[in-house]
C-alpha positions, 0 to 999 in steps of 0.5 A: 500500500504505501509504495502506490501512495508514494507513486500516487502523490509523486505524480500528483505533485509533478502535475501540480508543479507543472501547472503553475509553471505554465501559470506564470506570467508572460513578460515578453511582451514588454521588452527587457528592462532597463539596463542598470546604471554601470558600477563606478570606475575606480582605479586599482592601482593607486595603492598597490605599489605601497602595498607590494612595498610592504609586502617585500619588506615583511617578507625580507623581515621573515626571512632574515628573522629565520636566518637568524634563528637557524644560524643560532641553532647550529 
């Protein structure tokens, strides 16, 4: 009995789904909307070459920080 009441609202759900999917609304016929205003252009690279600066410092910051610390180990 209850696989064909699980079959049985299966095939009710899918028809039900369907039928309010052909339900909707058209919205061809008034065209596309509008397009939306376009983001603001704003530049990348203003900061980046301080950024990258940094970065290098830190990162000679980290490796002379390991050299020291491996050299004090042997």
């Amino acid at each position: 009995m209850r696989p064909q009441i699980v079959k049985l609202l299966t095939s009710v759900l899918c028809i039900f789904t369907s039928t309010i999917m052909l339900a909707q609304q058209k919205s061809g016929d008034t065209g596309p909307p509008p397009p939306s205003t376009p983001p603001p252009e704003l530049p990348i690279d203003g900061g980046v070459i301080i950024l990258l600066t940094i970065g290098f410092i830190y990162g000679c910051y980290i490796a002379v920080k390991r050299l020291r610390v491996s050299y004090k180990l042997d």
